[in-house]
ZATILUM-896265 format. One line per field, with one value per residue (C-alpha): residue number from 1; residue in one letter; x, y, z. Coordinates in Angstrom, 1 decimal, decimal comma. Layout:
BEGIN
panu: [NUM ...]
vomi: [A ...]
x: [X ...]
y: [Y ...]
z: [Z ...]
//
This chain:
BEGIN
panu: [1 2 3 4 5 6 7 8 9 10 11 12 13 14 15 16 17 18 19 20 21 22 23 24 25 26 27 28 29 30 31 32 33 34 35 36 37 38 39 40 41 42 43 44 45 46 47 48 49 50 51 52 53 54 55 56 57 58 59 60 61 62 63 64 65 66 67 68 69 70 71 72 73 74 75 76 77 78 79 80 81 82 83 84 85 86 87 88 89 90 91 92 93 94 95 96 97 98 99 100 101 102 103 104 105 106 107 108 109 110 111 112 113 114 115 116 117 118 119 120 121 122 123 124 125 126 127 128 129 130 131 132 133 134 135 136 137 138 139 140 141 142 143 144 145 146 147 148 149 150 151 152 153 154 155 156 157 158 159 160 161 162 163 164 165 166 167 168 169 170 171 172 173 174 175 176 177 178 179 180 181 182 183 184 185 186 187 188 189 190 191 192 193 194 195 196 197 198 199 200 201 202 203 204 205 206 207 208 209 210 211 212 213 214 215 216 217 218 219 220 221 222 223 224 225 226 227 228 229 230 231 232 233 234 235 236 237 238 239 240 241 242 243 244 245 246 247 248 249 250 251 252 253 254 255 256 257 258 259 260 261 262 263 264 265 266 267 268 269 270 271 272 273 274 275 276 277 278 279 280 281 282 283 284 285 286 287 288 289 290 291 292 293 294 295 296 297 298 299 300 301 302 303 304 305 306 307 308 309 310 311 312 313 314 315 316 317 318 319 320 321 322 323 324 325 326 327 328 329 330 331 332 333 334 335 336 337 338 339 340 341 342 343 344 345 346 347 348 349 350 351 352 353 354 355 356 357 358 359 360 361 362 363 364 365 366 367 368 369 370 371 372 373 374 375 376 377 378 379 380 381 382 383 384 385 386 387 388 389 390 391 392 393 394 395 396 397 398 399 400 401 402 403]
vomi: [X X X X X X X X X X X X X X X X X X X X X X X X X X X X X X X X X X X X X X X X X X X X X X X X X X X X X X X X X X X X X X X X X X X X X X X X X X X X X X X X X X X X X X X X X X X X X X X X X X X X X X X X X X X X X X X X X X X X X X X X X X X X X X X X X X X X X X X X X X X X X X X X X X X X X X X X X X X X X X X X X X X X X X X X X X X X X X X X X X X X X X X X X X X X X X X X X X X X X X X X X X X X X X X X X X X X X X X X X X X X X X X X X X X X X X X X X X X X X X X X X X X X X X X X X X X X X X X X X X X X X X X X X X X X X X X X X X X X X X X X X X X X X X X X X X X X X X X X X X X X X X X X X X X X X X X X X X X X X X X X X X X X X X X X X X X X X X X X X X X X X X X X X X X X X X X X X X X X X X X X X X X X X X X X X X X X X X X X X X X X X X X X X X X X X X X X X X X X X X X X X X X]
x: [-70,3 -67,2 -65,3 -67,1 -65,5 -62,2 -62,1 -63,5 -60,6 -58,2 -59,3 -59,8 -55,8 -54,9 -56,6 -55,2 -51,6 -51,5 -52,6 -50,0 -47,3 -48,8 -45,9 -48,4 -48,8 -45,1 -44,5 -47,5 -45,8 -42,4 -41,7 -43,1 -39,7 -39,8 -38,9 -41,9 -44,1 -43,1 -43,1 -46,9 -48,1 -46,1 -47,6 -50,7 -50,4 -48,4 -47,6 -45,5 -47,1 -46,1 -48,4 -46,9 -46,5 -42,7 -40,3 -37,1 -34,4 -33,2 -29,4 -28,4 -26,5 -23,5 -24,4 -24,2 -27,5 -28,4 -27,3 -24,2 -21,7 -18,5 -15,6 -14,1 -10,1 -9,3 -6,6 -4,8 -1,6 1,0 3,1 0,6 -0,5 0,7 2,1 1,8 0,8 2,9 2,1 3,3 2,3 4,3 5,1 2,5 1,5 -0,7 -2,3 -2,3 -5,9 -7,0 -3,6 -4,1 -2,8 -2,6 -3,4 -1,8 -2,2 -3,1 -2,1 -2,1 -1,7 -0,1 -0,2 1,0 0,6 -1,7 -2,9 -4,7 -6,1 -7,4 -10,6 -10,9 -8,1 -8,9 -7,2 -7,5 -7,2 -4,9 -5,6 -2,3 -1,7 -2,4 -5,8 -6,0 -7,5 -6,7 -6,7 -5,9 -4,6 -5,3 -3,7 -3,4 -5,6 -6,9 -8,0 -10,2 -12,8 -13,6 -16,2 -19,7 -18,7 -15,2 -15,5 -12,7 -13,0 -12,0 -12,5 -10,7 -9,8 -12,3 -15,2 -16,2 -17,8 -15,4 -12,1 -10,8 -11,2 -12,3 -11,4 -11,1 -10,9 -9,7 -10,3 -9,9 -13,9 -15,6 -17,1 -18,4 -16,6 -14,8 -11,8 -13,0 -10,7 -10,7 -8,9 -9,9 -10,9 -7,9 -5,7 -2,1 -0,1 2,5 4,8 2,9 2,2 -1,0 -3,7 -6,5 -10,0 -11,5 -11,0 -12,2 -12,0 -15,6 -14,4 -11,3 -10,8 -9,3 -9,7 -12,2 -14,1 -16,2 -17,6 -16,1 -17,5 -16,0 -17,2 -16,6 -15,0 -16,0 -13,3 -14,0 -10,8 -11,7 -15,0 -16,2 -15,1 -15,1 -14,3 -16,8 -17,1 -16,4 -15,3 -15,7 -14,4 -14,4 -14,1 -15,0 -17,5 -14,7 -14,2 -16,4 -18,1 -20,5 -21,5 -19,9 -21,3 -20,8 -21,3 -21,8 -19,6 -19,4 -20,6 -21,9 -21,9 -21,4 -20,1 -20,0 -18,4 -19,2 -18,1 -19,7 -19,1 -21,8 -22,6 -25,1 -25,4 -24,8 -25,7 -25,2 -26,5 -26,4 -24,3 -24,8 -24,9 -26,3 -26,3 -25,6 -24,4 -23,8 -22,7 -20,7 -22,2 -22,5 -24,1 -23,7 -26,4 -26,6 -28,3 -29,9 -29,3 -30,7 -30,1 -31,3 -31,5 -30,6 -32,2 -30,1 -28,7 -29,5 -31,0 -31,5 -30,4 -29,4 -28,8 -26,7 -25,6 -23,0 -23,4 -21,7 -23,6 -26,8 -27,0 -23,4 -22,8 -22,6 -25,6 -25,6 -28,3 -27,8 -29,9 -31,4 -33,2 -34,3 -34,0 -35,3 -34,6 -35,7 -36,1 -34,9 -38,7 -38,0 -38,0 -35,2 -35,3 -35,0 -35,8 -35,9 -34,9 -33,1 -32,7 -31,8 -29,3 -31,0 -29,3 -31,6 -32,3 -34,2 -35,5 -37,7 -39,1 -38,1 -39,6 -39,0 -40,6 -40,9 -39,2 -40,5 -40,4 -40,2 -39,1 -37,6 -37,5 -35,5 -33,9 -35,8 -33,6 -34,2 -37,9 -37,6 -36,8 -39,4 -41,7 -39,8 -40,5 -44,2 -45,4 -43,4 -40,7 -38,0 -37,0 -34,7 -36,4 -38,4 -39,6 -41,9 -42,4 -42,4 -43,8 -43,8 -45,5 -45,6 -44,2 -44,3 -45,2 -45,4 -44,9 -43,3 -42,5 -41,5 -39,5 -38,1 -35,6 -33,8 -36,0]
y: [54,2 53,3 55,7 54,4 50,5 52,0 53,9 50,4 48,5 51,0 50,6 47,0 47,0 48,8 46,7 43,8 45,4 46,4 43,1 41,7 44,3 42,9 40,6 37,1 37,8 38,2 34,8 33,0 33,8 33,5 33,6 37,2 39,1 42,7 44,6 42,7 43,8 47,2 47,7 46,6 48,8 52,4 51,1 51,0 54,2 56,6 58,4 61,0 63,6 63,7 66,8 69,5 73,0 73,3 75,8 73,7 75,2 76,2 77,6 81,1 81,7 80,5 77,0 75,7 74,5 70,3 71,0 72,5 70,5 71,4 74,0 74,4 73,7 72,4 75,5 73,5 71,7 70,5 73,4 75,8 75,6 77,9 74,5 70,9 70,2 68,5 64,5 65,2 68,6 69,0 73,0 75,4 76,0 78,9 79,1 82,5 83,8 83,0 80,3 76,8 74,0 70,2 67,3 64,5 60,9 61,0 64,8 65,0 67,7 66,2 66,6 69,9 71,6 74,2 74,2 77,6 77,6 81,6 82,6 81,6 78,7 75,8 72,8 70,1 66,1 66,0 62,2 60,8 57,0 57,7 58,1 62,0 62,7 65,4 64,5 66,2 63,5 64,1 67,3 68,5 71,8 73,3 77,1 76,9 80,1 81,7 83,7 83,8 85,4 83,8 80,0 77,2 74,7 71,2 69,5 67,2 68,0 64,6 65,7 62,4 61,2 59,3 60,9 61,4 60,9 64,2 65,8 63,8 65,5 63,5 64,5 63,4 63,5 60,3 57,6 54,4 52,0 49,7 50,5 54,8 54,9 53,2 53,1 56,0 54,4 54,9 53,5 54,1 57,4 58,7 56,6 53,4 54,8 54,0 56,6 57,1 59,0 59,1 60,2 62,1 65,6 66,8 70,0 69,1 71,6 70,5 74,3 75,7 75,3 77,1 78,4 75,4 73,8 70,0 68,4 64,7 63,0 59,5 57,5 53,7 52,6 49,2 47,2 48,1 51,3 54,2 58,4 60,4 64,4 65,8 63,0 63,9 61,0 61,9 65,6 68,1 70,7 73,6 73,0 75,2 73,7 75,8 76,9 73,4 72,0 68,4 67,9 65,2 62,9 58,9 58,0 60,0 63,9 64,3 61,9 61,9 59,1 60,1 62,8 66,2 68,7 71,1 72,2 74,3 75,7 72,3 71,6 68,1 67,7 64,4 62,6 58,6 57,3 59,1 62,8 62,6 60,1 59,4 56,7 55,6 58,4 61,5 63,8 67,1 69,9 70,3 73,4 74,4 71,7 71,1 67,8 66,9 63,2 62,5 59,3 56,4 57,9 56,7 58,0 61,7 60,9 57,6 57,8 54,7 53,8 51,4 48,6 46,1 47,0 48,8 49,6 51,2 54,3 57,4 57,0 58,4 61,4 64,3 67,3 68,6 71,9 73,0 70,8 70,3 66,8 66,6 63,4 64,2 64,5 61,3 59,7 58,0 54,2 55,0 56,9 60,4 59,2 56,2 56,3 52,8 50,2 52,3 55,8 58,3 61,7 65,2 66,9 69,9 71,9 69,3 68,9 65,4 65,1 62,8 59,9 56,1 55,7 59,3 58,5 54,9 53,8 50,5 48,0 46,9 49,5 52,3 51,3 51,5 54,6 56,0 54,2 55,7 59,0 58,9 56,1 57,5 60,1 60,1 62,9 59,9 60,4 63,4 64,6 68,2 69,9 67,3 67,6 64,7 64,8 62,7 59,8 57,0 54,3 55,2 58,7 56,7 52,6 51,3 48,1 45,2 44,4 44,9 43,6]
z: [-19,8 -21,5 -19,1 -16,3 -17,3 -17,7 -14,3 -12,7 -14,2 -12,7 -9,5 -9,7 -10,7 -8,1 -5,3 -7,4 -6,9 -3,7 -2,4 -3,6 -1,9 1,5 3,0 3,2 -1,2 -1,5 0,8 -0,8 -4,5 -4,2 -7,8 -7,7 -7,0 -5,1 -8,4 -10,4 -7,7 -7,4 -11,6 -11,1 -8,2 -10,1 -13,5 -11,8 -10,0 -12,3 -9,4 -11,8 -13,4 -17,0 -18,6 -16,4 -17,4 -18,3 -20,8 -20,6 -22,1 -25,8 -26,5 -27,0 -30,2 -29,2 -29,8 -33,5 -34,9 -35,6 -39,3 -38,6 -40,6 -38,8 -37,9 -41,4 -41,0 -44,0 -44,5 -41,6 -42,0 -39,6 -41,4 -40,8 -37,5 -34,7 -33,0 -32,4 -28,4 -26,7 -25,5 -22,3 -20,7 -17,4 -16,6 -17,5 -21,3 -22,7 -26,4 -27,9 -28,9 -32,1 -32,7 -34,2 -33,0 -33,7 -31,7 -33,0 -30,5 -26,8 -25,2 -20,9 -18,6 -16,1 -12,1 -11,1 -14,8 -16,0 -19,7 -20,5 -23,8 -24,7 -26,7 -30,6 -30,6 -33,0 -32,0 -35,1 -35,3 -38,4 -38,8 -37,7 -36,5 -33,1 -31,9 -30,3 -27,6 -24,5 -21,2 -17,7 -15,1 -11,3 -10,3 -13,1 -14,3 -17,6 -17,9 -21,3 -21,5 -24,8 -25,2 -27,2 -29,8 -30,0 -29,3 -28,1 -30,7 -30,9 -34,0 -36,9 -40,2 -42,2 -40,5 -39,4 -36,3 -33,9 -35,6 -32,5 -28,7 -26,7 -23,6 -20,5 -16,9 -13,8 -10,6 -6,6 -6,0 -4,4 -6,6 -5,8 -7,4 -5,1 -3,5 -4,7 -7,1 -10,8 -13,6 -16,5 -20,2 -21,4 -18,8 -18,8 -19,1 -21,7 -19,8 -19,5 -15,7 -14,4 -14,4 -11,6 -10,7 -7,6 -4,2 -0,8 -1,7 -3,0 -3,4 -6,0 -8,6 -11,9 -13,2 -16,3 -19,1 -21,2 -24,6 -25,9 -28,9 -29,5 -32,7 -33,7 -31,2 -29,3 -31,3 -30,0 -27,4 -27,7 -28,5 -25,5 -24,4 -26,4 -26,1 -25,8 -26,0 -22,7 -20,0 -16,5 -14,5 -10,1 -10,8 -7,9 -7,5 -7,7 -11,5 -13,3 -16,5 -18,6 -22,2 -23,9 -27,0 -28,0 -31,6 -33,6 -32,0 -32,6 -28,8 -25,9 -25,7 -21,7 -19,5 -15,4 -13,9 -10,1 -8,6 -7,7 -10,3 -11,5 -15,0 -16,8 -20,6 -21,9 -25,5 -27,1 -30,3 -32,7 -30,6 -32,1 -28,6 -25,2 -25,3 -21,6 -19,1 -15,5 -13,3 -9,9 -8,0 -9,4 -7,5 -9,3 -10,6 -14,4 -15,2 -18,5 -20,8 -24,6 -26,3 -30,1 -30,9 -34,5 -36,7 -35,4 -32,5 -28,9 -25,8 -24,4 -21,0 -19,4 -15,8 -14,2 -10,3 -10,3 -13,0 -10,7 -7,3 -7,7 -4,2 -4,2 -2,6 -2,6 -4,9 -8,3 -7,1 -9,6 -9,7 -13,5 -13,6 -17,2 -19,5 -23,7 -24,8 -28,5 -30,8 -34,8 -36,9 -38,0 -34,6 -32,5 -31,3 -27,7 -24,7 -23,9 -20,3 -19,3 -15,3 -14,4 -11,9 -8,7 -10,0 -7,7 -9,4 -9,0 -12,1 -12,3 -15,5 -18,3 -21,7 -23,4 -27,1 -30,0 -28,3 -28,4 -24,5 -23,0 -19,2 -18,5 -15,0 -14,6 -11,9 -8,7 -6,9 -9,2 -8,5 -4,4 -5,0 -6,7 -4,5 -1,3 -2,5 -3,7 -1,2 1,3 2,9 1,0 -1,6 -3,9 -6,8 -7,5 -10,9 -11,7 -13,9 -16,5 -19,8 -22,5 -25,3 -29,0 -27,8 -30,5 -27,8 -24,1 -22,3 -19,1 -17,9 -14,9 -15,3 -12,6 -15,3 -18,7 -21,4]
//
């Protein structure tokens, strides 16, 4: 009997819901917005299934473990090291295998340079006044490929989350910002010159990286803007990005700020913000991805259009196949998913567990799209393969709005 009630209720909900979609409910109540409507009807409906059959994806041995305290480099001193990089790369530079350098304040390959950086370097934050960070300006090209067994690493000599910046990759690939260009996080050059991402050219290439392990970056710019592991800001599908781990760093692991690059083999562990990020269009494929959410860290995955115009396009429509988002045993405060400010996306075989929310849907434009898809024609925002399971609170919401 008691199942019986509940399964009346549903449908009484539903009717209730649907109603008030019709166009004389909407007029008869304006205080009822589209998004408030449209969080009722999916809530209602649940029209995506969340007990699917799914294997996600878990690392190879190439990718440190949670507990993994860092790279040790405490043999390394200015004196040392193989070399110090210089702040302003412009003719091509190769490390030697197996060399150790030093990155000491802000480090850019600039337009027209190549930095290639060979299997088994260490390149080490020494702690000097100058926040370090490396990053490759439009034009400009790094070659960074180690191997399983011989790993790039990136790392600082305290050990401390957000000791230094990260790398930072701009390319000439659309976004949606207006205007289709904007301004990186950090701004200016080594020469106070203004720096830029964005553009026309889908098919940019800023060159390659891989087996690259970067631990304890995401130093904060400003209050408001901070570094985070890997930053890929309007970078085109020709740069090849796979087997990168981002570890413990003080903000989020991957970043995509438009653009169309593809990815896969991407492990981002402990990260305290996001694991993984995207916003102002990015309409790339990440393939094979694992992220572990620490105690006190943030989401899994959050999944932004354009902050400032959620309807801005290209729409931010990436494509995730095979993915393992994991919550620390003693639970994070957020979402496995956070896809939100009408970001579209596709995901199929994706495990979410131990998270408070597992899938957050959120924005009345986010919502229209999810509604397009399952009420109607579109392909904007399809998810199978989904499994979530010991969530702490709910396995998925729809929301009109930030709450």
């Amino acid at each position: 009997m008691k199942k019986l009630v509940q399964k009346f209720a549903a449908i009484t909900m539903l009717a209730s819901v649907l109603v008030a979609c019709s166009n004389d409910e909407t007029k008869e109540n304006p205080s009822q917005s589209e998004g408030e409507i449209l969080e009722a009807k999916l809530t209602a409906q649940q029209p995506i299934a969340i007990n699917e059959e799914a294997t996600g994806w878990t690392p190879g041995d190439w990718a440190v473990s949670v507990d993994f305290p860092g790279t040790d480099v405490s043999d390394v001193t200015a004196e040392s090291a193989d070399g110090t990089l210089p702040r302003n790369i412009d003719t091509d530079l190769e490390l030697a295998e197996n060399s150790t350098w030093v990155l000491a304040g802000g480090v850019h390959v600039r337009n027209g340079a190549t930095l290639t950086i060979n299997p088994g370097v260490r390149v080490v934050d020494l702690e000097g006044d100058d926040v370090a960070y490396l990053m490759v300006e439009q034009g400009g090209k790094i070659e960074a490929n180690g191997t399983a067994d011989n790993m790039i690493v990136f790392t600082s000599k305290d050990q401390i989350p957000g000791s230094w910046g990260g790398i930072i990759i701009n390319g000439y690939a659309p976004i949606n910002v207006e205007g289709g260009k904007a301004h990186p996080e950090v701004g200016t050059g080594i020469d106070g010159e203004e720096l830029w991402y964005g553009g026309d050219n889908s098919n940019d290439d800023s060159g390659s990286l891989s087996y690259i392990r970067l631990e304890f970056g995401g130093n904060e710019i400003t209050t408001d803007k901070e570094h985070n592991g890997f930053t890929f800001n309007g970078v085109g599908d020709q740069t090849e990005c796979h087997h990168l781990q981002a570890h413990k760093g003080d903000d989020d692991g991957f970043e995509w700020f438009g653009g169309t690059a593809n990815a896969s083999y991407l492990v981002s562990t402990d990260n305290k913000d996001d694991q993984f990020d995207w916003t102002e269009g990015w309409t790339g494929t990440l393939e094979n991805a694992y992220a572990h959410v620490a105690e006190g860290c943030d989401r899994g995955f959050e999944g932004d259009n354009n902050a400032q115009n959620h309807e801005a396009t290209p729409y931010s429509h990436p494509t995730l196949k095979n993915i393992t988002v994991i919550a620390d045993e003693n639970g994070s405060d957020s979402q496995g998913f956070k896809i939100r400010v009408g970001s579209k996306v596709t995901m199929e075989n994706v495990i979410v567990k131990g998270f408070p929310t597992g899938v957050s849907i959120e924005h009345d434009v986010t919502l229209k799209h999810v509604d397009n898809t399952y009420n109607g024609s579109a392909s904007d925002f399809t998810i199978t393969g989904l499994n979530i399971s010991e969530s702490l609170d709910k396995d998925i919401e729809y929301k009109a709005s930030r709450q």
